[in-house]
C-alpha positions in Angstrom: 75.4 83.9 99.5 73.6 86.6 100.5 75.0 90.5 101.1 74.7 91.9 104.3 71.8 95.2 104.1 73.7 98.3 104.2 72.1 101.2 106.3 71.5 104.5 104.4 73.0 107.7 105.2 69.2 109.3 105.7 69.1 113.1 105.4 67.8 113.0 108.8 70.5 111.3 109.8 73.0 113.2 108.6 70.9 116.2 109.8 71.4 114.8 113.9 75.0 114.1 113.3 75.4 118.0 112.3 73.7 119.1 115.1 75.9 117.2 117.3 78.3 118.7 115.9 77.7 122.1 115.9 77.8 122.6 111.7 81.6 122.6 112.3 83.3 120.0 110.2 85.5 118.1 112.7 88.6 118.3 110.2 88.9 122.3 109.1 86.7 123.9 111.6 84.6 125.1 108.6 81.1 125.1 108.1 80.2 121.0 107.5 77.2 120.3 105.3 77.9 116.2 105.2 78.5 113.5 107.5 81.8 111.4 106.9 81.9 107.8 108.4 85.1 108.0 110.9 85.9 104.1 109.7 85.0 104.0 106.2 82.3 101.5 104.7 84.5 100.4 102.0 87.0 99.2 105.3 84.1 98.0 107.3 82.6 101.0 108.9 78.9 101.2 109.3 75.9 103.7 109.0 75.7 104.4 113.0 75.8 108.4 114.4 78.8 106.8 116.6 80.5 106.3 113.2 79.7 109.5 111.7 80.8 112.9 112.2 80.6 116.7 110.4 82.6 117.4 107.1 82.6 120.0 104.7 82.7 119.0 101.8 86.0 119.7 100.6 87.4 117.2 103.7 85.4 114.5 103.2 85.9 114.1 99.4 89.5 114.2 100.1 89.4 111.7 102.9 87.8 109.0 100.8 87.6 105.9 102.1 91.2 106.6 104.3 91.1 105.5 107.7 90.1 108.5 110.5 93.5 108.4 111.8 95.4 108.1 108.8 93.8 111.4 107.9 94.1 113.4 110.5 97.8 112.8 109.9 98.0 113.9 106.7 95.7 117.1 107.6 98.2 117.9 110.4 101.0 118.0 107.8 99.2 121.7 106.7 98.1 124.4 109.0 95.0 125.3 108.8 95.6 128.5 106.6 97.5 125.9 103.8 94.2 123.5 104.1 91.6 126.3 103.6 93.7 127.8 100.7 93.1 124.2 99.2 89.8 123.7 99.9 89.2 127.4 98.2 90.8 126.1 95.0 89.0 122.9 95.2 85.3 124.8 94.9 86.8 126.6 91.9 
């Protein structure tokens, strides 16, 4: 059997997705130096700029593979002041 290709995250990929999106990550507001697959590959998600949005890093480590939706609702238990104290301890 074989295994389907899997697209790679390219730099320049990830480059036009934070241009889209401003260099904002979509979950904190923060500056976003990744892109983070909405619907995660390890749940079926692919390589596409429709699937992909701007993350800092602290988000999207957290997010793992978690659906998009499912994460937002955990983010929304904090405000945003109780996620950025977080991510500040996180880069510690």
């Amino acid at each position: 059997r074989r295994e389907k290709e899997r697209k790679k995250l390219t730099s320049q990929l990830t480059e036009e997705v934070l241009k889209r999106d401003r260099y904002a990550c979509h979950y904190c507001d923060e500056e976003a130096k990744t892109a983070d697959h909405k619907q995660p590959i390890a749940r079926g998600g692919r390589t596409e700029i429709e699937n992909l949005i701007s993350s800092c890093h602290f988000c999207n480590n957290i997010k793992g593979n978690i659906e998009y939706e499912d994460f937002l609702k955990i983010k929304f238990l904090f405000t945003n002041k109780e996620w950025l104290e977080m991510a500040e301890k996180y880069k510690k």
